[in-house]
C-alpha positions in Angstrom: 1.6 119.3 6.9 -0.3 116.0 7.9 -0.8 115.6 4.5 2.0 116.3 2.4 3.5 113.6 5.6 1.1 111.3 4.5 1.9 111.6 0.7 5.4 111.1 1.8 5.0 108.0 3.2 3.1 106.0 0.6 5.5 107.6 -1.9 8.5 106.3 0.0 6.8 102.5 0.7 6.3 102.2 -3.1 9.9 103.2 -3.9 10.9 100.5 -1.1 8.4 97.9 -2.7 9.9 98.6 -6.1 13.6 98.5 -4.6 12.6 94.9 -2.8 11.0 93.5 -6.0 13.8 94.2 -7.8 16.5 93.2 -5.2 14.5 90.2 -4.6 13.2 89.2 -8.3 13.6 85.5 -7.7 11.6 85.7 -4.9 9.0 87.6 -6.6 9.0 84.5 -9.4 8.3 82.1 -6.7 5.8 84.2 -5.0 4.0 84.4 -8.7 4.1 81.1 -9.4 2.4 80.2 -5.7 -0.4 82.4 -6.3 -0.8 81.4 -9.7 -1.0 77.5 -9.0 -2.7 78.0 -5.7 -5.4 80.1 -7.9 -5.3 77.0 -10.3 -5.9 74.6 -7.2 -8.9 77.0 -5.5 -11.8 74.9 -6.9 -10.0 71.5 -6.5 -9.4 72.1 -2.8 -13.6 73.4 -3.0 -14.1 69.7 -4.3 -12.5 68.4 -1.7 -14.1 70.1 1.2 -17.8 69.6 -0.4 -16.8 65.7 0.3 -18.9 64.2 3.4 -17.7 60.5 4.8 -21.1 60.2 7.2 -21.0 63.1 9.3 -17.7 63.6 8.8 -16.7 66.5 6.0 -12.7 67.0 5.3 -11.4 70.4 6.7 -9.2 73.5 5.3 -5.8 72.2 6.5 -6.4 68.2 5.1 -8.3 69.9 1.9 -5.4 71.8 1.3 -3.3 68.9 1.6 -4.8 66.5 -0.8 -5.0 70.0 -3.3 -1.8 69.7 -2.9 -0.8 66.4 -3.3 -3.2 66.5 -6.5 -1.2 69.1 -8.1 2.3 67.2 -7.2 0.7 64.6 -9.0 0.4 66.5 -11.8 3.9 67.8 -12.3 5.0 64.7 -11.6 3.3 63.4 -14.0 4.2 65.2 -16.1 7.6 64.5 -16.0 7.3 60.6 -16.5 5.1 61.8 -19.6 7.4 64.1 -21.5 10.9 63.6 -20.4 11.6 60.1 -21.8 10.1 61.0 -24.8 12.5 63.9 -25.0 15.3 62.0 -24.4 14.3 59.7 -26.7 13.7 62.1 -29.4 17.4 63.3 -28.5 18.9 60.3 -29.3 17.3 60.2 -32.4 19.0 63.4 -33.9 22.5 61.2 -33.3 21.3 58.7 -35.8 20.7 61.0 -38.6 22.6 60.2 -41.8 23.2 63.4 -42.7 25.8 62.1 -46.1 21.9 60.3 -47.1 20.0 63.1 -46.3 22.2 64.9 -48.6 22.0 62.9 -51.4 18.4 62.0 -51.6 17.7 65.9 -51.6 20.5 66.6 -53.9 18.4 67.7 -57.0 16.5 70.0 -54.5 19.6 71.0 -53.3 20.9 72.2 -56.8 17.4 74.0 -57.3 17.7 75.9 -54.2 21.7 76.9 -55.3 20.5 78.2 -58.9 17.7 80.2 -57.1 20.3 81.7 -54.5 22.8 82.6 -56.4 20.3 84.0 -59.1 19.2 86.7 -56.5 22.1 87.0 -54.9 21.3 86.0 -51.7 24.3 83.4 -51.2 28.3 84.3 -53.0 28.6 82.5 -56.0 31.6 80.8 -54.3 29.9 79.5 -51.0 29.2 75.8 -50.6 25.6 75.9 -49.3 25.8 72.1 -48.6 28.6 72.3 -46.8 26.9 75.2 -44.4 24.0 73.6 -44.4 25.7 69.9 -43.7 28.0 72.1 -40.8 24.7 73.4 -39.2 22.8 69.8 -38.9 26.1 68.2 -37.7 25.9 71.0 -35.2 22.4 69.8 -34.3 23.6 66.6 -33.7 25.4 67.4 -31.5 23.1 68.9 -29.3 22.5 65.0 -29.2 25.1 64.5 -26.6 23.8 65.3 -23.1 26.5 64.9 -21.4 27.5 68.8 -21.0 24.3 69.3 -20.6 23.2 67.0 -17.9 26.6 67.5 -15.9 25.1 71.4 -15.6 21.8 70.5 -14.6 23.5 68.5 -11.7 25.1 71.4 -10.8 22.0 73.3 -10.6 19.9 70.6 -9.0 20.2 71.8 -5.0 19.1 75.6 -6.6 16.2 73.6 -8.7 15.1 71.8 -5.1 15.0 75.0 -3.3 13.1 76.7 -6.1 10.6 73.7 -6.4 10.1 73.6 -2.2 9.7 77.7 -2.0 6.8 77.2 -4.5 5.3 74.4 -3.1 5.4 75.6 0.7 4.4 78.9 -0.4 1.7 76.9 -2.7 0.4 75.2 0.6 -0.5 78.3 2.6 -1.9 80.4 -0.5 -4.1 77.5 -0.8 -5.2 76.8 2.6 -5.6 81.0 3.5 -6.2 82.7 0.9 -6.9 85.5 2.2 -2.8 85.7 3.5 -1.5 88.0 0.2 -4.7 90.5 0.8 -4.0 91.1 4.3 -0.3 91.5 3.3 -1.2 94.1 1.1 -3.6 95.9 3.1 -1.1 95.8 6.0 1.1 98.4 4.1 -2.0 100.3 2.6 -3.1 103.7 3.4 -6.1 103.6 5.6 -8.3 105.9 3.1 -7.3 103.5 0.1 -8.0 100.1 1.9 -11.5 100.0 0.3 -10.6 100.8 -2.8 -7.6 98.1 -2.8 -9.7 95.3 -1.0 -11.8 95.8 -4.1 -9.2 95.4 -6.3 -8.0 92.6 -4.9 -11.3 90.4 -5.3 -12.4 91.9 -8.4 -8.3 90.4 -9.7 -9.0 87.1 -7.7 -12.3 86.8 -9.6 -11.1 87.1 -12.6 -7.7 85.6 -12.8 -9.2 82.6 -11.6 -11.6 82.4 -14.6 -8.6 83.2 -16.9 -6.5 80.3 -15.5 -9.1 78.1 -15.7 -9.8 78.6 -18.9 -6.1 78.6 -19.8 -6.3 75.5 -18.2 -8.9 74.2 -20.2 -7.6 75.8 -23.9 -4.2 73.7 -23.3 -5.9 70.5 -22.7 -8.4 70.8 -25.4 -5.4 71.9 -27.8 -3.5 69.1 -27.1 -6.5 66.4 -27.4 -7.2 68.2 -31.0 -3.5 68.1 -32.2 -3.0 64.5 -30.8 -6.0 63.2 -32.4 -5.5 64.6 -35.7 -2.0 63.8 -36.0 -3.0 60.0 -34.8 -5.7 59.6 -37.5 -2.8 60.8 -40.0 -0.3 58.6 -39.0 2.2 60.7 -37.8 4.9 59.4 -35.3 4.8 60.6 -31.9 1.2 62.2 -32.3 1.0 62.8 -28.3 4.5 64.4 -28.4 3.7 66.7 -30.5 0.0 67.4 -29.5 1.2 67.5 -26.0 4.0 70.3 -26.7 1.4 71.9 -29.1 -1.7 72.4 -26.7 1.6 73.3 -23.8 2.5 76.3 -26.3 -0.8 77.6 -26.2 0.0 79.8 -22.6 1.8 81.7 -24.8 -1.6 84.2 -26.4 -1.7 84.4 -29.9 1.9 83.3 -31.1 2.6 80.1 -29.1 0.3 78.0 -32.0 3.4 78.9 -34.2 5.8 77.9 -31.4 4.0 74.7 -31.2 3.5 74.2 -35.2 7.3 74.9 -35.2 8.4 72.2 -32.4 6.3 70.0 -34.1 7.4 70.2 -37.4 10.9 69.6 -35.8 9.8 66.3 -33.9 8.4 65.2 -37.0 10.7 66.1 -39.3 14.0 64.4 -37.4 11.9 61.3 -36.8 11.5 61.2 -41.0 14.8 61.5 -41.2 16.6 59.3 -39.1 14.4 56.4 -39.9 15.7 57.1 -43.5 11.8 57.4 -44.5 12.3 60.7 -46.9 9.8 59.9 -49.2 7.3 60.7 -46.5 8.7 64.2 -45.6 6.5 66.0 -47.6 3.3 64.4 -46.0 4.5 64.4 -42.4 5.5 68.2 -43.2 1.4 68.7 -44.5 -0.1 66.8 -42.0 1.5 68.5 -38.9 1.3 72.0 -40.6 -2.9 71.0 -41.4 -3.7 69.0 -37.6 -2.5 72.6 -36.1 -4.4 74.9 -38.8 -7.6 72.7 -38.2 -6.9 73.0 -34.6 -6.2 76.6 -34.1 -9.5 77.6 -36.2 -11.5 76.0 -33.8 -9.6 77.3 -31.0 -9.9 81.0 -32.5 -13.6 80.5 -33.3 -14.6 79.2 -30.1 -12.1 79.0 -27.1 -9.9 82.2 -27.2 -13.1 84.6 -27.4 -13.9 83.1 -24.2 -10.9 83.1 -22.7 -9.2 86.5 -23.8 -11.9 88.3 -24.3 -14.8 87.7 -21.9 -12.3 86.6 -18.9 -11.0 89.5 -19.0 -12.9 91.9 -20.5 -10.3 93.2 -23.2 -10.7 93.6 -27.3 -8.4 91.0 -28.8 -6.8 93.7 -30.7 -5.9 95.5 -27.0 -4.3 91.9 -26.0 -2.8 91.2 -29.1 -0.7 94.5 -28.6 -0.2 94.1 -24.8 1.2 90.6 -25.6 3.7 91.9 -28.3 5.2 94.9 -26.4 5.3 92.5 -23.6 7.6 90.1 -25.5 9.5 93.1 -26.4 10.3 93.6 -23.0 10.6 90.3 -21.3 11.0 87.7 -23.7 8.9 84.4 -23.3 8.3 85.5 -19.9 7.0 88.9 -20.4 4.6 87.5 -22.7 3.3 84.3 -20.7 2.8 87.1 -17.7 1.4 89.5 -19.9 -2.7 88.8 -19.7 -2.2 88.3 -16.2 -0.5 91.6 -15.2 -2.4 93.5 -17.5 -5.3 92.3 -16.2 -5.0 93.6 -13.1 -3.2 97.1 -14.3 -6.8 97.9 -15.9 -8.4 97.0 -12.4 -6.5 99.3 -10.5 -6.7 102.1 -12.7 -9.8 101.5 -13.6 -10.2 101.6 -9.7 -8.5 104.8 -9.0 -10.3 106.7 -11.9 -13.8 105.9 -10.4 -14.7 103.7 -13.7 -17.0 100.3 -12.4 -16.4 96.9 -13.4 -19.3 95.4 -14.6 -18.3 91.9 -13.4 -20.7 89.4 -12.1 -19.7 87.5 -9.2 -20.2 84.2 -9.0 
């Protein structure tokens, strides 16, 4: 009877943990994105803490501070980086001719008509140039911000809370780590709480190694990207390197995200400085700075990453990553590594299979 009780009640906490997770998704978000960063912000805060002024050696709280204040820093940053080049790249889209456009590509144009029509893929009575001049007109104007800023004032007191949840919750993951395991041991069974604890550091380890080295993949992509695009000549090199290496926390496909967002950049910036004879190189040298780049990145960073971080064939992650985007969108497949990751702990875990994993 004591038993069956006992099965009850961790049956019935789960279903109230999934009811609360789902109730509560945002929250969940928040709470993911506090361990995440405060996982990310683990050996700065180490850094500071091994620094000695004379006798004097800076503690948790004040380490955690400055860990913090680093990673504002960052996002900050970050901001004054990308966003007026953005905006700038915006405005651009407004000034494309797209009457020139049209007639400078109007013998490739009539090319691409006689091979549509010859398979049948357009009517013989549709005007491709007028669909395709309707759908750049359409892109520019995606140029005016004006709908779209006025919405992202309305959202702006739901983007501060969202930024101050993750940052307060950032704070005290950082300065007690330890505060999400003894949360979850709280509501854990007494004759699990081993097996859990276990769990939880084996995931710490090795998230933390996967992060890093996410960490480390983006900003080595974008250095590779920029500096290839620079030596090429190509207009806004650090844009597009920047977005580029960004794309890469997306396993797998977010090199063709990047390739794709550069080839845009590139592409309007061609076209509204009326320079069309250089369409086809821009177009060559984006596409080859990101095949160069990816090769290395496949050769050398992604086997460390994927596979020895967390200790899964690429093929096994490649799949994981796809049925996660299946599921979730972007999201599900950013999360994907992560969340999988620790799945295979815990059954791994519960099914008495060791991890070899060597702790550091």
């Amino acid at each position: 009877m004591q038993k069956n009780l006992s099965g009850f009640k961790t049956l019935f906490t789960l279903l109230v943990a999934a009811v609360l997770i789902w109730y509560y998704s945002d929250l969940v978000y928040f709470i993911a994105v506090a361990i995440v960063l405060s996982i990310v912000m683990r050996p700065v805060k180490q850094l500071f803490q091994r620094v000695q002024i004379k006798n004097l050696q800076i503690g948790n709280t004040l380490a955690s501070i400055l860990s913090l204040l680093v990673m504002l820093m960052l996002i900050v940053g970050f901001f004054a980086f990308v966003g007026p080049m953005i905006v700038n790249q915006a405005s651009l889209i407004s000034t494309i001719d797209t009457g020139l456009v049209g007639e400078y590509f109007q013998a490739e144009i009539d090319s691409l008509f006689d091979w549509l029509y010859a398979y049948k893929i357009i009517d013989p009575g549709q005007d491709l140039g007028a669909l395709i001049e309707k759908q750049v007109q359409g892109l520019v104007g995606l140029a005016n911000f004006s709908f779209v800023f006025g919405r992202l004032i309305s959202t702006a007191s739901s983007i501060f809370m969202a930024v101050f949840i993750v940052l307060f919750l950032s704070f005290f993951f950082i300065k007690e780590p330890w505060l999400i395991k003894r949360f979850i041991l709280f509501f854990t069974p007494k004759k699990f709480e081993a097996k859990i604890e276990h769990i939880i550091t084996t995931s710490r380890h090795m998230l933390t190694r996967y992060f890093i080295g996410l960490l480390a993949e983006i900003t080595a992509m974008s250095i590779l990207i920029s500096v290839g695009l620079q030596l090429m000549g190509v207009h806004n090199a650090l844009l597009i390197g920047f977005l580029g290496g960004l794309m890469n926390i997306i396993p797998y496909l977010g090199p063709l995200i990047g390739a794709a967002i550069g080839l845009f950049l590139g592409i309007v910036y061609v076209l509204s400085m009326h320079m069309f004879d250089q369409l086809i190189f821009t177009f060559f040298a984006i596409i080859g700075s990101f095949v160069a780049a990816n090769l290395i990145d496949n050769l050398f960073l992604q086997p460390i990453i994927y596979s020895k971080s967390v200790k899964a064939h690429p093929v096994e992650i490649f799949l994981i990553i796809i049925m996660a985007g299946k599921f979730a969108g972007i999201v599900g497949m950013i999360a994907a590594i992560p969340v999988y990751t620790v799945v295979r702990i815990v059954v791994r875990q519960f099914s008495h299979k060791e991890i070899n994993l060597p702790l550091q």
